[in-house]
N, C-alpha and C positions, 0 to 999 in steps of 0.2 A: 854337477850342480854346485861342489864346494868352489872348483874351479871358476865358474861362471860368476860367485856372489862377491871372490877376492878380488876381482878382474873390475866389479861394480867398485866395492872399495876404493879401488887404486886410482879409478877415473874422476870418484868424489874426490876425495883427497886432492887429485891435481887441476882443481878448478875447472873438469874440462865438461864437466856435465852443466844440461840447463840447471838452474835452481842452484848448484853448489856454490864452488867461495864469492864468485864474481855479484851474486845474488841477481841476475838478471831472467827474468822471465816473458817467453813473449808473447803470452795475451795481454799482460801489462805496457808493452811497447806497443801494442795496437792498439791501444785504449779499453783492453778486454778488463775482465775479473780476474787474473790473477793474485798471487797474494806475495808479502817478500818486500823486496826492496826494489821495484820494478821501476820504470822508466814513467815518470807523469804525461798525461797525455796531451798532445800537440793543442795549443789552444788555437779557438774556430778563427777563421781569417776570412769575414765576409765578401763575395764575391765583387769587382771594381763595379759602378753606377755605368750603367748603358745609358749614353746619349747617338741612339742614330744618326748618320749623316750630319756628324759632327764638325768633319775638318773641311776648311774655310781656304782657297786657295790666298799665296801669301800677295800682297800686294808692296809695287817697289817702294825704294825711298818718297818718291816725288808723288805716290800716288796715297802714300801712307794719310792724307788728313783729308782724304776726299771724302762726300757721304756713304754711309753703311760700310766705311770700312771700319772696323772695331766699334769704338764708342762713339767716332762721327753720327749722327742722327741722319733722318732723313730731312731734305729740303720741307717747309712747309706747303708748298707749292705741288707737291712731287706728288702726282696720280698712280698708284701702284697698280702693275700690269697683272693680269689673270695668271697663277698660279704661285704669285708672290706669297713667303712663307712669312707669316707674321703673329703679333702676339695682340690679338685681340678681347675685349674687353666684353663679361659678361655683366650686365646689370643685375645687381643682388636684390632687387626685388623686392624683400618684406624691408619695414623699417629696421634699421640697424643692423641689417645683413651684412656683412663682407662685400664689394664684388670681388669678380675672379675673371682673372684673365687665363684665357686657353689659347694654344698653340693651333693656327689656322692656316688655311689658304685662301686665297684673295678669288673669289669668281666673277665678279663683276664691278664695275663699281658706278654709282648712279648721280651722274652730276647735279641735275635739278634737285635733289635732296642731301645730296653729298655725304651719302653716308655707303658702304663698301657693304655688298652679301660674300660675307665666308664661309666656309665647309672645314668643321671640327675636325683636327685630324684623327680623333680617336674616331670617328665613321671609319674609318677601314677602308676595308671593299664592299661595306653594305652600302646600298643603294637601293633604290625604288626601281619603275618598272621601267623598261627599256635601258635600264644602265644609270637612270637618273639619280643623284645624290637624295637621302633619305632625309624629307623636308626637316624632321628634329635634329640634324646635324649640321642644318644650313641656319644663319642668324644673320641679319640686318644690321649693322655697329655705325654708330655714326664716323668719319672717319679720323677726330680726333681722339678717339679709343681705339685705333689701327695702329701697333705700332711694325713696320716691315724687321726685320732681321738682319744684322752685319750680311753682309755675302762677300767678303774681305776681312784679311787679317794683318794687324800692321807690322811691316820691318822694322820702322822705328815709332818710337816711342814717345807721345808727350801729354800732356795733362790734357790734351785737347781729342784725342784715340782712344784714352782708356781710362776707367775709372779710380780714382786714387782709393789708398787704404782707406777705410773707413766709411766710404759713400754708400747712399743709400741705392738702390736699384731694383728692378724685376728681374727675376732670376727664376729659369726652367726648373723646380725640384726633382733631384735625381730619381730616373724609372715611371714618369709620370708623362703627360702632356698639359700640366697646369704652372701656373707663373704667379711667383707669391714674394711680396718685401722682402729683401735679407740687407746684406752687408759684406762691403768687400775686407775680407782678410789679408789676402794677399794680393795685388794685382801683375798683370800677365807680365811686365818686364823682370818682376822681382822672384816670377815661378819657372822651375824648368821643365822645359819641355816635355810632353806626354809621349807616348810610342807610337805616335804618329808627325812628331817634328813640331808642334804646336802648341803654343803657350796657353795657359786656361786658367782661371780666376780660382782664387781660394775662397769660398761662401758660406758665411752663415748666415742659415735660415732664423725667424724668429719662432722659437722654441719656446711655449711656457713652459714646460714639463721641465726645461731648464733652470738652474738656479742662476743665471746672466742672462736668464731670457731668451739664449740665442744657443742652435746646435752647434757642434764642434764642424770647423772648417770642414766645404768639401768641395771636392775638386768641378766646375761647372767650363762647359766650353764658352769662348766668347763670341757664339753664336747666340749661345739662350744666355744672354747677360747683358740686359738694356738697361737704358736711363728707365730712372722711376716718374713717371707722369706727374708731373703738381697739381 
């Protein structure tokens, strides 16, 4: 036993135990309760904003300033076909309400009235009976509250593709299917590339809770990143 405790001594003394000279403890390096002079714990690093079906095949030089590629608009003229993805316009309803624009699909569209019936993409896979879309996720928009979606992304770059720093816009908010005013931060020539090869808008949302009003930049594909309606 005396042998066993001088044997402890000699291993304190040479730094080599936990807790001795190094002072390093490891539930403190886990983030545990240890006590000492332990290792602070790793700060939280929120998980990246999922935007499904994000990436936008790239389109050539010469094709770069056609419509729906980037920030090209769509023709006014231009009848969008069944299952075009777009950013459609909710009527706010009570006086002084907001509207809100939600992320949709195009099922029909009715010339004599000229307004588009879409299907909410947050309906899922619910549906009605024989397969049919569940009538509260289906909505009648007239169709200058339709707006379709880039379905192209530009090689090159000009004031006419993509929108400059500081423009106003509808912008998908990150983990959502809704489209709310923000502002361009950065635009897609002046950001690099995501890990999918594709350039994507730096956005701020408008934030009260903010003291500029506006949240800290975040990263939006230029997919959900349209002109803002006047």
């Amino acid at each position: 036993q005396q042998q066993q405790q001088q044997e402890e001594e000699e291993e304190q003394a040479s730094g080599l135990s936990f807790g001795g000279a190094f002072g390093f403890d490891p539930f403190a390096a886990c983030g545990g309760g240890g006590g000492g002079g332990g290792f602070a714990p790793a700060p939280f690093v929120p998980p990246p904003h999922v935007y499904p079906d994000a990436a936008l095949p790239l389109a050539s030089r010469e094709e770069s300033h056609r419509p729906l590629c980037g920030a090209v608009p769509q023709p006014a003229d231009m009848v969008l076909v069944e299952k075009t993805k777009v950013a459609a316009r909710m009527s706010g309803g009570l006086k002084g309400q907001a509207d809100e624009w939600i992320l949709a699909v195009v099922q029909r569209y009715n010339a004599s009235t000229q307004k588009y019936v879409v299907l909410d993409v947050d309906a899922g896979d619910e549906g009605g009976l024989m397969g049919a879309p569940a009538a509260s996720k289906q909505h009648t928009v007239p169709a200058k509250y339709v707006i379709a979606l880039p379905t192209s992304e530009p090689t090159a770059y000009s004031h006419y593709n993509e929108f400059k720093a500081g423009s106003s816009v509808l912008a998908l908010y990150p983990d959502t299917t809704c489209f709310y005013k923000a502002y361009v931060a950065t635009p897609p020539s002046q950001s690099n590339p995501n890990p999918s090869h594709r350039r994507d808008y730096m956005i701020e949302f408008e934030d009260e809770n903010e003291v500029t009003g506006r949240s800290e930049p975040m990263r939006v594909p230029q997919k959900y990143t349209l002109r803002l309606p006047m």
